[in-house]
mmCIF file of the C-alpha atoms, coordinates in Angstrom:
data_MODEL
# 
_entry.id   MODEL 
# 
loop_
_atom_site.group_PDB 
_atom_site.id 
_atom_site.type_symbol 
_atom_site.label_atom_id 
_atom_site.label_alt_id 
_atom_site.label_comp_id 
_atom_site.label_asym_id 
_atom_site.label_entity_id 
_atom_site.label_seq_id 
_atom_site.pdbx_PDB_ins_code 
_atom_site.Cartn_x 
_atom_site.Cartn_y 
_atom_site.Cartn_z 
_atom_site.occupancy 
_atom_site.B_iso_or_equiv 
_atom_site.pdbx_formal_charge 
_atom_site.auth_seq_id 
_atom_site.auth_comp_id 
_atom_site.auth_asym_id 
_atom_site.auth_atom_id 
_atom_site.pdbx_PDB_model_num 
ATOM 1   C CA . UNK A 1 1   ? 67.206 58.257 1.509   1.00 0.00 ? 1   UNK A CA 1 
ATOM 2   C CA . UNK A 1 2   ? 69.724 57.661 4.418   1.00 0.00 ? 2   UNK A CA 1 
ATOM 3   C CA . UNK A 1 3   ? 69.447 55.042 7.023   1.00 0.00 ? 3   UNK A CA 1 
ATOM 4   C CA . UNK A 1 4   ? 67.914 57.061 9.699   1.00 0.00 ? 4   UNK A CA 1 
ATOM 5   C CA . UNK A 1 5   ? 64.892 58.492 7.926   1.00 0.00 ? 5   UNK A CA 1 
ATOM 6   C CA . UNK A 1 6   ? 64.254 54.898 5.986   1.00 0.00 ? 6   UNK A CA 1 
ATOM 7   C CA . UNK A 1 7   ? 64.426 52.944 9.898   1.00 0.00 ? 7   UNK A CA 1 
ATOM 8   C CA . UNK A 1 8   ? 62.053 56.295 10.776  1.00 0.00 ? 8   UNK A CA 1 
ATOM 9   C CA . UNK A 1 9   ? 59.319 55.301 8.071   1.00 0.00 ? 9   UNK A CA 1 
ATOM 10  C CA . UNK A 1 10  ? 59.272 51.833 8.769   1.00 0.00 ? 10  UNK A CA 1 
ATOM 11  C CA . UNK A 1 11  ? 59.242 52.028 12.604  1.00 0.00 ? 11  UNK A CA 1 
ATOM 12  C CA . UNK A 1 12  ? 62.401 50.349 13.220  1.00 0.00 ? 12  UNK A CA 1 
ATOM 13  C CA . UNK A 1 13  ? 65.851 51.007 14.302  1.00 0.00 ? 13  UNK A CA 1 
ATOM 14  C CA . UNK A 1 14  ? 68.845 51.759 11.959  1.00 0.00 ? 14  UNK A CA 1 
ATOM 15  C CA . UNK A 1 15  ? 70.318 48.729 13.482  1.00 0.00 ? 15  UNK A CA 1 
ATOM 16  C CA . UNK A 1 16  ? 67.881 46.626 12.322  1.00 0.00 ? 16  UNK A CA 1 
ATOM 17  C CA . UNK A 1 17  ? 68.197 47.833 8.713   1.00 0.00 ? 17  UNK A CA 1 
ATOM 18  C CA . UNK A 1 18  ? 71.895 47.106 8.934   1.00 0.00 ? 18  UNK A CA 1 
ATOM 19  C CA . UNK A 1 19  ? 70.471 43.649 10.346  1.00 0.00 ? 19  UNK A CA 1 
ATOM 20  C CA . UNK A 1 20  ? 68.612 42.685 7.544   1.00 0.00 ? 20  UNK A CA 1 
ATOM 21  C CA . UNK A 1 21  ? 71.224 43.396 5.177   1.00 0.00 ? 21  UNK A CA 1 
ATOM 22  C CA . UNK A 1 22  ? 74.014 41.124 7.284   1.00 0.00 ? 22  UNK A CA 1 
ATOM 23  C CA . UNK A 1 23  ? 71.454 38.790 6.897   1.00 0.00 ? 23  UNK A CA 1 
ATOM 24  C CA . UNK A 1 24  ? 71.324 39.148 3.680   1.00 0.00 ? 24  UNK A CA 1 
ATOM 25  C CA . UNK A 1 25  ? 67.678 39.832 3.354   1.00 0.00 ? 25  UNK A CA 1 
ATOM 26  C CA . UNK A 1 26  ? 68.328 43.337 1.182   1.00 0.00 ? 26  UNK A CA 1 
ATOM 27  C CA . UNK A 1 27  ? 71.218 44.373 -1.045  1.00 0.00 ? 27  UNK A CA 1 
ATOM 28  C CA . UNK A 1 28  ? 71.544 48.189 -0.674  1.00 0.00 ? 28  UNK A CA 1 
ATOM 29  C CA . UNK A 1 29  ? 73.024 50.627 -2.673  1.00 0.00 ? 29  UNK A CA 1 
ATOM 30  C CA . UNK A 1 30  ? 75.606 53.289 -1.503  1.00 0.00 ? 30  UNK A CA 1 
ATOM 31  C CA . UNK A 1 31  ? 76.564 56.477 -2.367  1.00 0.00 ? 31  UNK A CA 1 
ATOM 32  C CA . UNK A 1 32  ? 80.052 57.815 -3.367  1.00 0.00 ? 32  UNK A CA 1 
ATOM 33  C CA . UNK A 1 33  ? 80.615 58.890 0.770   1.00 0.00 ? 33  UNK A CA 1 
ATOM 34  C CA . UNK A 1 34  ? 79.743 54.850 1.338   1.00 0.00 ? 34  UNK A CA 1 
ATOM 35  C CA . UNK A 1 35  ? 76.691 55.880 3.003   1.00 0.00 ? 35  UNK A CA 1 
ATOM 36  C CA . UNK A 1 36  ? 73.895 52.994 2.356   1.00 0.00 ? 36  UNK A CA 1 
ATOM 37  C CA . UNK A 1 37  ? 71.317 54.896 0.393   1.00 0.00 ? 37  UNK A CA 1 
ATOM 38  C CA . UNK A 1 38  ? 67.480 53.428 0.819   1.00 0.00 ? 38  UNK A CA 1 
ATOM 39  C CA . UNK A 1 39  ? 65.634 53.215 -2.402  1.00 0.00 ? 39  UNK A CA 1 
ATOM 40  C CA . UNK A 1 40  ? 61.454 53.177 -2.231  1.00 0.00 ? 40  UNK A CA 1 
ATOM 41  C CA . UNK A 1 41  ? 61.914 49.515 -3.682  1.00 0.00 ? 41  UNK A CA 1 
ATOM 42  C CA . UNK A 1 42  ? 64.327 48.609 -0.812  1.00 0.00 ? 42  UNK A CA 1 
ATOM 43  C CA . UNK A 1 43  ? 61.900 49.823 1.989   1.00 0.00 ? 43  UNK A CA 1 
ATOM 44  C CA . UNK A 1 44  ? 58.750 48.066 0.564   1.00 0.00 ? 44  UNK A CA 1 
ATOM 45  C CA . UNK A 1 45  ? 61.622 44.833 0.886   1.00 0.00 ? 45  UNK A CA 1 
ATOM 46  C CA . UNK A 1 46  ? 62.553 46.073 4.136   1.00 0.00 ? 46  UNK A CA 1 
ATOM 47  C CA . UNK A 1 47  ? 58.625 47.217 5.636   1.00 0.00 ? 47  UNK A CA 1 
ATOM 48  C CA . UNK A 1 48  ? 58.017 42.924 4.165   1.00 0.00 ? 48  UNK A CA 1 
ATOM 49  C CA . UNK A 1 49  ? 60.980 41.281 5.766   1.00 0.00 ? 49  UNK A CA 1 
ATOM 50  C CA . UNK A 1 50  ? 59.262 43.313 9.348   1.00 0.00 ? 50  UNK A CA 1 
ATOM 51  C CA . UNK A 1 51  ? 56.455 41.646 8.607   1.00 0.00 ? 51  UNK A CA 1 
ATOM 52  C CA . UNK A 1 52  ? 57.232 38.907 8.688   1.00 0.00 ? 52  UNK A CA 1 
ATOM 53  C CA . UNK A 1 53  ? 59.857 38.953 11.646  1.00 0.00 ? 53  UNK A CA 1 
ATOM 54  C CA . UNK A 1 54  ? 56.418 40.363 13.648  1.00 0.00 ? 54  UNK A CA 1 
ATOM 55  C CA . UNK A 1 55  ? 54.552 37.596 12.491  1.00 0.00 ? 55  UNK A CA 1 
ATOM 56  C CA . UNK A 1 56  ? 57.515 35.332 13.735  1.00 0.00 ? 56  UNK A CA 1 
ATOM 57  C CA . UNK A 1 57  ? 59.455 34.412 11.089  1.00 0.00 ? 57  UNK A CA 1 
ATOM 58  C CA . UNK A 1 58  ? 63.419 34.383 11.961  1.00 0.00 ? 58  UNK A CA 1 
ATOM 59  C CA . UNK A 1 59  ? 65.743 35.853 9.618   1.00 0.00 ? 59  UNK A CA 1 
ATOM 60  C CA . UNK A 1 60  ? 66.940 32.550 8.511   1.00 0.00 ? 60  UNK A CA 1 
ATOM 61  C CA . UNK A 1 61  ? 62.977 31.716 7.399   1.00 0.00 ? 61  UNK A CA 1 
ATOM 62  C CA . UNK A 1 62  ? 62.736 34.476 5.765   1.00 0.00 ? 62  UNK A CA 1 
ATOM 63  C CA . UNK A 1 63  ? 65.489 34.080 3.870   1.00 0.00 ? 63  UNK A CA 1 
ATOM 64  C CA . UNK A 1 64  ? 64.383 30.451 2.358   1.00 0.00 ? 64  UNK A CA 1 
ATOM 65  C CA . UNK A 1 65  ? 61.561 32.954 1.267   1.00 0.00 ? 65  UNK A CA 1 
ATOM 66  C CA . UNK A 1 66  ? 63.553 35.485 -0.436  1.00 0.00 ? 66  UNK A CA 1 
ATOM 67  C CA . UNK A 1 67  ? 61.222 35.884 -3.679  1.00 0.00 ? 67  UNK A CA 1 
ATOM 68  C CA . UNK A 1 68  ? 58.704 36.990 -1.965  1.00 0.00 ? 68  UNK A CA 1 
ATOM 69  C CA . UNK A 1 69  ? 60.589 40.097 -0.650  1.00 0.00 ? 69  UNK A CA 1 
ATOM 70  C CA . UNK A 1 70  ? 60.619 41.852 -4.408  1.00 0.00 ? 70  UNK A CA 1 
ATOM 71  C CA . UNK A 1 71  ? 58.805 43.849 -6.139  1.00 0.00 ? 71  UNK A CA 1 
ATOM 72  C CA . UNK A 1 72  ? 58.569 41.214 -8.819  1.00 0.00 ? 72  UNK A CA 1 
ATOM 73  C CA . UNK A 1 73  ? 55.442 39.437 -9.956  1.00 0.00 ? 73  UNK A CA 1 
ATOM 74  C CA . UNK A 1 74  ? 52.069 40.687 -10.089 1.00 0.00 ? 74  UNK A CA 1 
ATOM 75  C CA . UNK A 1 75  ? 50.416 39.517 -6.818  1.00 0.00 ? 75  UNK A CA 1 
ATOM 76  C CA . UNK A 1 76  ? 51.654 37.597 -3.898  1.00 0.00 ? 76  UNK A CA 1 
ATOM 77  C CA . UNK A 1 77  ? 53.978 35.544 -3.408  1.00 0.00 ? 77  UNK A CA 1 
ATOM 78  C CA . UNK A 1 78  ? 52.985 32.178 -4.171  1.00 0.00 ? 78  UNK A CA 1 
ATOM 79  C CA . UNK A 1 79  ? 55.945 30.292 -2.336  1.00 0.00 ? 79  UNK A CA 1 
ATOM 80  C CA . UNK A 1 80  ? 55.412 31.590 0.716   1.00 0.00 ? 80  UNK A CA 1 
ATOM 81  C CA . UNK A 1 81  ? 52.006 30.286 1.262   1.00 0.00 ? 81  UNK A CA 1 
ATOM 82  C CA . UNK A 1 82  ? 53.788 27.086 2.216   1.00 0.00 ? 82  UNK A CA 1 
ATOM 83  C CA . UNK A 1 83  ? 56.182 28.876 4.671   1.00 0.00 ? 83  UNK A CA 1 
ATOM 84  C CA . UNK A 1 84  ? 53.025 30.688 6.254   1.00 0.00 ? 84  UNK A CA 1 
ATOM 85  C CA . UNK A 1 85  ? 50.811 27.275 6.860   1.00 0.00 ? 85  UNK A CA 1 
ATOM 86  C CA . UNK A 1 86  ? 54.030 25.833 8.358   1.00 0.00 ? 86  UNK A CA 1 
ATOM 87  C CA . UNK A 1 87  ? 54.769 28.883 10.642  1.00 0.00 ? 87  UNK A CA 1 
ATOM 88  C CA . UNK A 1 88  ? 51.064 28.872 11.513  1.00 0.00 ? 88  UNK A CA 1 
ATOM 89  C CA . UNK A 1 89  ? 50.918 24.860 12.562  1.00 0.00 ? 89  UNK A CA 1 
ATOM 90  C CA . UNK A 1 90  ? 54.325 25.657 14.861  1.00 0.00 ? 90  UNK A CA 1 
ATOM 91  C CA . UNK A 1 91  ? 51.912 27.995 16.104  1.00 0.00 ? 91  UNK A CA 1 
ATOM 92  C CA . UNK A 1 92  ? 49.024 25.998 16.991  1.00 0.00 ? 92  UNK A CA 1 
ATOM 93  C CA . UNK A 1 93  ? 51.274 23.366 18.509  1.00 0.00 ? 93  UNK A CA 1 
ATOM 94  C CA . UNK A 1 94  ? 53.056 25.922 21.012  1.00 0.00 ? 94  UNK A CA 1 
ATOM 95  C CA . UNK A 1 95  ? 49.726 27.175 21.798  1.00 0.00 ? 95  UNK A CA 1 
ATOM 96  C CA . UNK A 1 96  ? 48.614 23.983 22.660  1.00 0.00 ? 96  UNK A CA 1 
ATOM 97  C CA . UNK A 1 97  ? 51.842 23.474 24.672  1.00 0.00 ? 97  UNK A CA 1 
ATOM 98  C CA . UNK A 1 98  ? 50.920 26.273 26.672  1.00 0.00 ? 98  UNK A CA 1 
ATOM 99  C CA . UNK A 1 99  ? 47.379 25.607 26.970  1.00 0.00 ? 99  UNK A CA 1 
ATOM 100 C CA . UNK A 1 100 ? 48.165 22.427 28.567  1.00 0.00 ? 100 UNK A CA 1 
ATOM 101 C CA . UNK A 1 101 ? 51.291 23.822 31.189  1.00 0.00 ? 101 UNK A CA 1 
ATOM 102 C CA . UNK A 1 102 ? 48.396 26.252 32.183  1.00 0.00 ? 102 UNK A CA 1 
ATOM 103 C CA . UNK A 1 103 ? 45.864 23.546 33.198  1.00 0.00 ? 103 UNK A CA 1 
ATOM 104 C CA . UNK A 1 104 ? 48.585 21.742 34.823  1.00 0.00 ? 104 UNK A CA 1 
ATOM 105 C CA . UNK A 1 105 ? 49.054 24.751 36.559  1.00 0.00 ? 105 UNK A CA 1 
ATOM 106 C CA . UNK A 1 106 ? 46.171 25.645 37.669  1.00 0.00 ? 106 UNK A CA 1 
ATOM 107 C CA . UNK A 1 107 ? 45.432 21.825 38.414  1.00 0.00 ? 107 UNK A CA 1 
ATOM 108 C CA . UNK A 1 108 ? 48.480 21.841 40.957  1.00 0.00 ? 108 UNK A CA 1 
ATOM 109 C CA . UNK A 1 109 ? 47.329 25.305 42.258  1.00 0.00 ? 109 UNK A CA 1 
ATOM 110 C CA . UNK A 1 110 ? 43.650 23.940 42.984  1.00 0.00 ? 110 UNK A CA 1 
ATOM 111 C CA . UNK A 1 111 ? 44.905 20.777 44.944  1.00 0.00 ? 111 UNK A CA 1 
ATOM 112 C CA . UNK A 1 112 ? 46.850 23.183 47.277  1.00 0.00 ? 112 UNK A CA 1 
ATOM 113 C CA . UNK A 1 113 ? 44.327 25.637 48.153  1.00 0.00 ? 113 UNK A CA 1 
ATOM 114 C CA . UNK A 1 114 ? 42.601 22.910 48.749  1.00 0.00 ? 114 UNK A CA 1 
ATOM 115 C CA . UNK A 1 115 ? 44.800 21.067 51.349  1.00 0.00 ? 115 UNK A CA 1 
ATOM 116 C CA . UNK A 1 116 ? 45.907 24.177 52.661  1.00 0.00 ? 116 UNK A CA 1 
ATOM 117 C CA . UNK A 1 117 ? 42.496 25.498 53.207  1.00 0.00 ? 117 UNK A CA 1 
ATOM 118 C CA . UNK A 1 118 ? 43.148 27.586 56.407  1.00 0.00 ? 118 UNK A CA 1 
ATOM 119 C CA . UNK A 1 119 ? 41.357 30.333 57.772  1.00 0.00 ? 119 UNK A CA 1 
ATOM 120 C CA . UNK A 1 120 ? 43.625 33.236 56.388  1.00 0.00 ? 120 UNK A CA 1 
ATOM 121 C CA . UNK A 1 121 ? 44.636 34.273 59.842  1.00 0.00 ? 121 UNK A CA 1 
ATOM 122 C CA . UNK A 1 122 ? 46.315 31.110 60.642  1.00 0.00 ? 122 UNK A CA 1 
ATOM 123 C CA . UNK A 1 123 ? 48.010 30.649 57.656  1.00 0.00 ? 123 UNK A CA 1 
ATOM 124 C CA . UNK A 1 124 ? 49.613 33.347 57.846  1.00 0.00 ? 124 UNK A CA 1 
ATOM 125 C CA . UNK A 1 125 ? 50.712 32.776 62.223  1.00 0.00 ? 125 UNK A CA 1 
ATOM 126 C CA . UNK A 1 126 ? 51.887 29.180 60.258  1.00 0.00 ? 126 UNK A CA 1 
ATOM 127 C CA . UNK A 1 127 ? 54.217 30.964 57.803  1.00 0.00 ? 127 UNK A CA 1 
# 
């Protein structure tokens, strides 16, 4: 199948296809006009590699997990379960990152309200 219908059953743009392929993520085949031509094989690659971009994953990680993009093999990919525990504890530490500019936050906004404790009206004649 032609770009546009393959980036139309996976949910993506045509650019994106093209993307993965720069990257090179997929390999795919052309026909005599030089139009890439999408295989079912290449979009179960392709519908994987959007995975794991969703999940986070750049295009560079991904590609340090090429085998786990085929078809190959009769269950999961066993090498990636090392990529996914370390993409999940970068994700636990910026949550905790967050998590702790947020109580700063909202520390620094408390202390304010509370020295600017005004009756509305004047705060706003003050302003």
């Amino acid at each position: 199948m032609q770009a546009k219908e393959a980036a139309e059953r996976l949910g993506i743009t045509q650019r994106m296809l093209r993307h993965y392929e720069k990257a090179g993520l997929m390999d795919v085949g052309r026909t005599l006009n030089g139009y890439r031509h999408y295989s079912e094989a290449d979009l179960r690659r392709a519908a994987r590699i959007r995975d794991f971009i969703e999940t986070g994953f750049s295009t560079r990680e991904i590609h340090a997990m090429r085998a786990c993009l085929s078809d190959e093999g009769d269950g999961p990919c066993e090498a990636g379960i090392a990529q996914l525990e370390t993409k999940l504890e970068h994700i636990q530490r910026l949550q905790a990152d967050l998590q702790a500019r947020q109580d700063a936050v909202q520390e620094r906004l408390a202390t304010l309200r509370l020295i600017y404790r005004k009756p509305s009206a004047d705060f706003r004649r003050s302003a």
